[in-house]
C-alpha positions as a Markdown table, in Angstrom:
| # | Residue | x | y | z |
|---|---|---|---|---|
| 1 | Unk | -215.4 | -46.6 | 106.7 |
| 2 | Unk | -216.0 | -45.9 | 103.0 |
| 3 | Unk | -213.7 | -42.4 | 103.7 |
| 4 | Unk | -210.7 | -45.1 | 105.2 |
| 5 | Unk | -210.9 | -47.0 | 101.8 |
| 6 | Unk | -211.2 | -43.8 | 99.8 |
| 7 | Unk | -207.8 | -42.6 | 101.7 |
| 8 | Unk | -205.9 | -46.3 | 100.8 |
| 9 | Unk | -206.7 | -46.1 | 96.9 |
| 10 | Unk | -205.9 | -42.7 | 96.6 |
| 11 | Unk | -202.5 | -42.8 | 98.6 |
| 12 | Unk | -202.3 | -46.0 | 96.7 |
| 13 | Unk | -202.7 | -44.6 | 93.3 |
| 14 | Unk | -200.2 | -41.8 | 94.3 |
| 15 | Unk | -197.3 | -43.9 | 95.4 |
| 16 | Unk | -197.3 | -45.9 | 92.6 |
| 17 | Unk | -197.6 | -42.7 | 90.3 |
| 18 | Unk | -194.2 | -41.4 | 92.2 |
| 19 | Unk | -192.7 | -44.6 | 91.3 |
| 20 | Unk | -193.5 | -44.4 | 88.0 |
| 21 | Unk | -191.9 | -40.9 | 87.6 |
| 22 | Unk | -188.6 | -41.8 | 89.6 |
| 23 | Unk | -188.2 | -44.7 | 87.2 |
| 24 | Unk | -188.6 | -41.9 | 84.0 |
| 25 | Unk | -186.6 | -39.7 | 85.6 |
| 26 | Unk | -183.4 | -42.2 | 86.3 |
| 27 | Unk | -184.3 | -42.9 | 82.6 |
| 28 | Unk | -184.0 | -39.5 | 81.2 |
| 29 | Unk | -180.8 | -39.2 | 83.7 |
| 30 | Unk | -178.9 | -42.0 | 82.2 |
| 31 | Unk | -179.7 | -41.5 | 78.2 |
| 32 | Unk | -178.6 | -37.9 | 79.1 |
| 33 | Unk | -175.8 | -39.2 | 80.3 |
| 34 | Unk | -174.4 | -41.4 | 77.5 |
| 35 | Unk | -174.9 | -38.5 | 75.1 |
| 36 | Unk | -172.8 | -36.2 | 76.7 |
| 37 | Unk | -169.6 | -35.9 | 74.8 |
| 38 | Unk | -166.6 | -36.6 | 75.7 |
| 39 | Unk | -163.9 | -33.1 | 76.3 |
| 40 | Unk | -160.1 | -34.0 | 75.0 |
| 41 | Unk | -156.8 | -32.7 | 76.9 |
| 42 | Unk | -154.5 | -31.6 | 74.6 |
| 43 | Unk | -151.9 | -31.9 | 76.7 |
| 44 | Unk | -150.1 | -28.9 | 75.5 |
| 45 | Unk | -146.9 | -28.3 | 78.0 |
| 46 | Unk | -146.0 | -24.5 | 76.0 |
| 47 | Unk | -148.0 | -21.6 | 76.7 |
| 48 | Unk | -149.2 | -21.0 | 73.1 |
| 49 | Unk | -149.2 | -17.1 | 73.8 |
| 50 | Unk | -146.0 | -16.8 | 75.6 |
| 51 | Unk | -144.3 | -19.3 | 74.6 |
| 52 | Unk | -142.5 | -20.7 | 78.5 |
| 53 | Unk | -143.6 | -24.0 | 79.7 |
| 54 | Unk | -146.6 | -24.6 | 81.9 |
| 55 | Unk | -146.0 | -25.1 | 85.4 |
| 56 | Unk | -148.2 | -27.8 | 86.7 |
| 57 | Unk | -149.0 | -26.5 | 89.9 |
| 58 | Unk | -150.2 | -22.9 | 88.0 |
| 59 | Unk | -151.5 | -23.9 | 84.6 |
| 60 | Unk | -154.9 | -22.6 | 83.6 |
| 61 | Unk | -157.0 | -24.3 | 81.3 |
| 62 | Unk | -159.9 | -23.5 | 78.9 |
| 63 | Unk | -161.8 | -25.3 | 76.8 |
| 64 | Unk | -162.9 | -24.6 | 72.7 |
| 65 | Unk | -164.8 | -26.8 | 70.6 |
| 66 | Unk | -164.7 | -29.6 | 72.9 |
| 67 | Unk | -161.0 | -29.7 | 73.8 |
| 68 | Unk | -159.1 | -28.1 | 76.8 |
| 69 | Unk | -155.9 | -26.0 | 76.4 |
| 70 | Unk | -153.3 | -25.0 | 78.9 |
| 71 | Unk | -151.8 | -21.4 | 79.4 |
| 72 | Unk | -149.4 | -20.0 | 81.6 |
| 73 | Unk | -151.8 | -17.8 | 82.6 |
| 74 | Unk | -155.4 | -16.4 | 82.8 |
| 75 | Unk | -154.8 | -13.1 | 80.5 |
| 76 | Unk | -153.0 | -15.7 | 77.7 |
| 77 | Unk | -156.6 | -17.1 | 77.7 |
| 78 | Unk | -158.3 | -13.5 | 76.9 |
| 79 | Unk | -155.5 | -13.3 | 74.3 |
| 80 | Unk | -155.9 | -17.0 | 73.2 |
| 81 | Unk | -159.6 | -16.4 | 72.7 |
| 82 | Unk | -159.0 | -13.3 | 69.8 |
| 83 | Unk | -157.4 | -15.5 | 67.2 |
| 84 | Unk | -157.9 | -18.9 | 68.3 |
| 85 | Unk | -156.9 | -20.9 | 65.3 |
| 86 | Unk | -153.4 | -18.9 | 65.4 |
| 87 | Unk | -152.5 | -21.0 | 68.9 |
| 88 | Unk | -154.2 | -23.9 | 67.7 |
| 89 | Unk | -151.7 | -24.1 | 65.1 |
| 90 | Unk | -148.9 | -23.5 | 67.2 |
| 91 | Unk | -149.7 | -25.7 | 69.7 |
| 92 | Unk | -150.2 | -28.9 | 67.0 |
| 93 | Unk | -146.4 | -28.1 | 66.0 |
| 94 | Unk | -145.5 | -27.9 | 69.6 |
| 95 | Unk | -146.8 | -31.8 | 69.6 |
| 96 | Unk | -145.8 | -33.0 | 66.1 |
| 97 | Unk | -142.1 | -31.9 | 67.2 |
| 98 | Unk | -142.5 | -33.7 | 70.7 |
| 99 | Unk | -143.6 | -36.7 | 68.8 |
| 100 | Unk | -140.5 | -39.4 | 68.8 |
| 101 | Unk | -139.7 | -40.4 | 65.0 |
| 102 | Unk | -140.3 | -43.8 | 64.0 |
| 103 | Unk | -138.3 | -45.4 | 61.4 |
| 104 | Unk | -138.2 | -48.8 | 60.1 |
């Protein structure tokens, strides 16, 4: 009898230990969570390499420094990735000049 009692504490002691790490473990999961950052679109519509406009349907994307660029293509990436502040630059004019004017 004393080996019965023995079993109940320690499966006792075990299933409230497992409960104890699911509940740290949802913790950890949802503070991990909330301080993922958020990635930005640019929304670029010209291929900063080549200069055409991005199909929809066959854009390729990559993301730098927390923002995601679109390309034509996957080798306009490679090339993207040499000088990136070079297509940065042309894609912010590329959205300053699709910006309507607002006058007063």
């Amino acid at each position: 009898m004393p080996r019965n009692i023995l079993s109940l504490i320690i499966c006792g002691v075990l299933f409230i230990t497992s409960g104890i790490l699911l509940a740290q473990a949802e913790n950890n999961a949802q503070a991990g969570a909330s301080s993922v950052t958020q990635v930005q679109d640019v929304g670029n519509k010209i291929c900063p390499v080549m200069g055409n406009p991005i199909a929809e349907d066959a854009k390729v994307t990559y993301e730098y420094e927390g923002k995601i660029y679109n390309f034509c293509c996957a080798s306009c990436i490679e090339e993207f990735k040499k000088n990136p502040a070079q297509y940065i630059k042309i894609i912010e004019k590329e959205k300053s000049a699709s910006q309507p004017v607002v006058t007063k």
